[in-house]
DODRENTI-377747 format. One record per residue (C-alpha): residue number from 1; residue in three letters; chain; x, y, z. Coordinates in nm, 4 decimals, always signed. Example, Ala and Ser with C-alpha at 12.3 -4.5 7.8 and 13.67 -1.06 7.14 Angstrom:
// residues 2
> num / residu / chaine / u / v / w
> 1 / ALA / A / +1.2300 / -0.4500 / +0.7800 $
> 2 / SER / A / +1.3670 / -0.1060 / +0.7140 $
//
This chain:
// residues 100
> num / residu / chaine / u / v / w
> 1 / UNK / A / +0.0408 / +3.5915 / -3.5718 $
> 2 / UNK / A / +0.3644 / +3.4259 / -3.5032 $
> 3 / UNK / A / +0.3177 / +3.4320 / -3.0952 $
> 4 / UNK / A / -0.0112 / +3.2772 / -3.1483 $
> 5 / UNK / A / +0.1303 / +2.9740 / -3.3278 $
> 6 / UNK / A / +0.3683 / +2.9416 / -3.0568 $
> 7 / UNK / A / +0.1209 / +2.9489 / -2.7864 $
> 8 / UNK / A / -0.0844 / +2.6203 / -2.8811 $
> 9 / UNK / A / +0.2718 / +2.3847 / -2.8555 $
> 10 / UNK / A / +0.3932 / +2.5866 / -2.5661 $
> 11 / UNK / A / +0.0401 / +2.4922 / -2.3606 $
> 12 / UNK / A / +0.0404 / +2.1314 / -2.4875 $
> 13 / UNK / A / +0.3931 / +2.1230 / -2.3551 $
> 14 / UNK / A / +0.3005 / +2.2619 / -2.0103 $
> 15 / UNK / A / +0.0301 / +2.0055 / -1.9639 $
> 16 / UNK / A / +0.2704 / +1.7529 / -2.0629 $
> 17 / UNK / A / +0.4925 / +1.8182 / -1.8261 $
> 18 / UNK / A / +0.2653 / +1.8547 / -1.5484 $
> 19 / UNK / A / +0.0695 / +1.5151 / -1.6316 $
> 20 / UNK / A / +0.4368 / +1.3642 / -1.6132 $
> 21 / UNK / A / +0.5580 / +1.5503 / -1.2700 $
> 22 / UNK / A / +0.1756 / +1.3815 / -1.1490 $
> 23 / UNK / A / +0.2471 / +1.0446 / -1.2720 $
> 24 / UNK / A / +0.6004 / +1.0662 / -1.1258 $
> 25 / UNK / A / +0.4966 / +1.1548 / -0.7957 $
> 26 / UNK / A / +0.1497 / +0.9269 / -0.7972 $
> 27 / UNK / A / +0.4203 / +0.6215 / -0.8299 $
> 28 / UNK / A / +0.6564 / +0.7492 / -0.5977 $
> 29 / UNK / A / +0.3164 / +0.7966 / -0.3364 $
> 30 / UNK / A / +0.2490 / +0.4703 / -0.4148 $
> 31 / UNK / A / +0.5712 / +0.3084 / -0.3711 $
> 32 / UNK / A / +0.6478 / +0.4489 / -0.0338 $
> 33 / UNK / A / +0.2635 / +0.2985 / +0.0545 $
> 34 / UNK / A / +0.3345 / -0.0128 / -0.0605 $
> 35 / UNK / A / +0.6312 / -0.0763 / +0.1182 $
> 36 / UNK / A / +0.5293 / +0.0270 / +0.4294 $
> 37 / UNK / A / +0.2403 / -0.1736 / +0.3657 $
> 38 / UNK / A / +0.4461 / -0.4879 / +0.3101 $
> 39 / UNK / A / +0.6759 / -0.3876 / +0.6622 $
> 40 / UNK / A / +0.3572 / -0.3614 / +0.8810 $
> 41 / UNK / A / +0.2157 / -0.6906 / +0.7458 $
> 42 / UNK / A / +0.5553 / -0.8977 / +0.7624 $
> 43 / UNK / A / +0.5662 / -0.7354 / +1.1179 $
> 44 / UNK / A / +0.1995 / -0.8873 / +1.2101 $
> 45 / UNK / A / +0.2855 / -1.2502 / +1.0468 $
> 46 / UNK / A / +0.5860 / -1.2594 / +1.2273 $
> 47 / UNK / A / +0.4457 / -1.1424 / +1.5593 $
> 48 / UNK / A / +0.1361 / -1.4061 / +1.4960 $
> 49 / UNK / A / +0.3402 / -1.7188 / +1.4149 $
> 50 / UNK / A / +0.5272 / -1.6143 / +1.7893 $
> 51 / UNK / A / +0.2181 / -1.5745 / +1.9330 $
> 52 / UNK / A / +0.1225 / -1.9490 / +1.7685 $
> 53 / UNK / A / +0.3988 / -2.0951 / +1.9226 $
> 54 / UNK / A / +0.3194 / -1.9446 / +2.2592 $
> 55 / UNK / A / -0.0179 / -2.0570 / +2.2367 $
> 56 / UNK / A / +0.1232 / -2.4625 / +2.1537 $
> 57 / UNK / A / +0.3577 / -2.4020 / +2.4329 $
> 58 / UNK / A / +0.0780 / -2.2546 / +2.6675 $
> 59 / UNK / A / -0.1033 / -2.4902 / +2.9118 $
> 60 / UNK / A / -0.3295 / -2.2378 / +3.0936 $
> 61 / UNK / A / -0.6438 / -2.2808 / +2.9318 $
> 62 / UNK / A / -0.7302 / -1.8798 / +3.0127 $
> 63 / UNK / A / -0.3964 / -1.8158 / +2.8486 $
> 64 / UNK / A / -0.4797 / -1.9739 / +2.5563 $
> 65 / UNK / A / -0.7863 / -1.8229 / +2.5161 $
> 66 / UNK / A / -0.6812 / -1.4708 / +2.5150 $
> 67 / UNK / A / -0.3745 / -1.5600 / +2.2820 $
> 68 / UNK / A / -0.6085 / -1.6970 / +2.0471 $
> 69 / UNK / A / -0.8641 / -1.3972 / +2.0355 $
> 70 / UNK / A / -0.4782 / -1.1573 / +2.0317 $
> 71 / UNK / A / -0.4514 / -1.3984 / +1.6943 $
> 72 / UNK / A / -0.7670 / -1.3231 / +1.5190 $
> 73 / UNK / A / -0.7284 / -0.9450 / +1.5595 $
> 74 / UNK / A / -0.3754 / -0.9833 / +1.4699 $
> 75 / UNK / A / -0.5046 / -1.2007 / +1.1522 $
> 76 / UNK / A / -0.7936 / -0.9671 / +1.0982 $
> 77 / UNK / A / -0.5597 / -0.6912 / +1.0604 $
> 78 / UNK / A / -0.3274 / -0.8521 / +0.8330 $
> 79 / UNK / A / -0.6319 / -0.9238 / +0.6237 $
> 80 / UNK / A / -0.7219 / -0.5627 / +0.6156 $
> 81 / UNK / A / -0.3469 / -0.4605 / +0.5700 $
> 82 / UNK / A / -0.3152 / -0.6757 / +0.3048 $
> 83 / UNK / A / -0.6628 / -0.5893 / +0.1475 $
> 84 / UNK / A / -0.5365 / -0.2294 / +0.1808 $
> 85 / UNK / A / -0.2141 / -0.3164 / -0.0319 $
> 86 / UNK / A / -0.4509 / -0.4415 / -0.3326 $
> 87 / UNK / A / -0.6477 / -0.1509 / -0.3529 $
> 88 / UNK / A / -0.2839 / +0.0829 / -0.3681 $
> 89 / UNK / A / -0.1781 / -0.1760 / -0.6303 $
> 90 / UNK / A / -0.4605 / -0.1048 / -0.8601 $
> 91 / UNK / A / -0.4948 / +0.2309 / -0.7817 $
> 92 / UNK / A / -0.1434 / +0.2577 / -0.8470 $
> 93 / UNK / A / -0.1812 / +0.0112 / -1.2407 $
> 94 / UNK / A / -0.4122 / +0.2944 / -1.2995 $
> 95 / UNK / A / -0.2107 / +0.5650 / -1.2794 $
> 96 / UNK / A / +0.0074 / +0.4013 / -1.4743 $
> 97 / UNK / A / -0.1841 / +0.3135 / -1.7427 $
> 98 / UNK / A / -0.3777 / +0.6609 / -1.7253 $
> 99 / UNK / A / -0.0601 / +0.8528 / -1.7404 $
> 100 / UNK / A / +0.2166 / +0.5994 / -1.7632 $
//
């Protein structure tokens, strides 16, 4: 009788601890995500505002043209980076809130 009384808190206690060793490593996933995330966008700004200056600088019209279409994929993927980001930002509020 007295190892079945046990065995209830001892179980609750083992899924404790595992929903906790989840949530710990769901936010450190997340984390690491984010921040590369964040690197790989600042990277794209930075390389499109040197790519804007080139094309300001540029008087080949043929130039131009293909640094400007370079720019909207550049920008495109900066949108999608960035759009990216969100969705590890709210997946990652809902682990928090889930488990947190």
């Amino acid at each position: 009788m007295a190892n079945s009384s046990l065995l209830l808190p001892i179980a609750t206690l083992f899924v404790v601890l595992i929903a906790i060793e989840f949530y710990a490593t769901a936010q450190n996933s997340f984390s690491v995500e984010l921040s590369q995330l964040d690197r790989q966008i600042l990277e794209l700004q930075q390389r499109a505002d040197q790519l804007r200056q080139q094309i300001a600088n540029e008087n080949n019209p043929a130039i131009i043209e293909s640094d400007t279409r370079t720019l909207q994929l550049i920008q495109q993927e900066i949108n999608r980076l960035q759009t990216l980001r969100e969705s590890f930002q709210n997946a990652d509020q809902n682990v928090a809130q889930n488990f947190g």
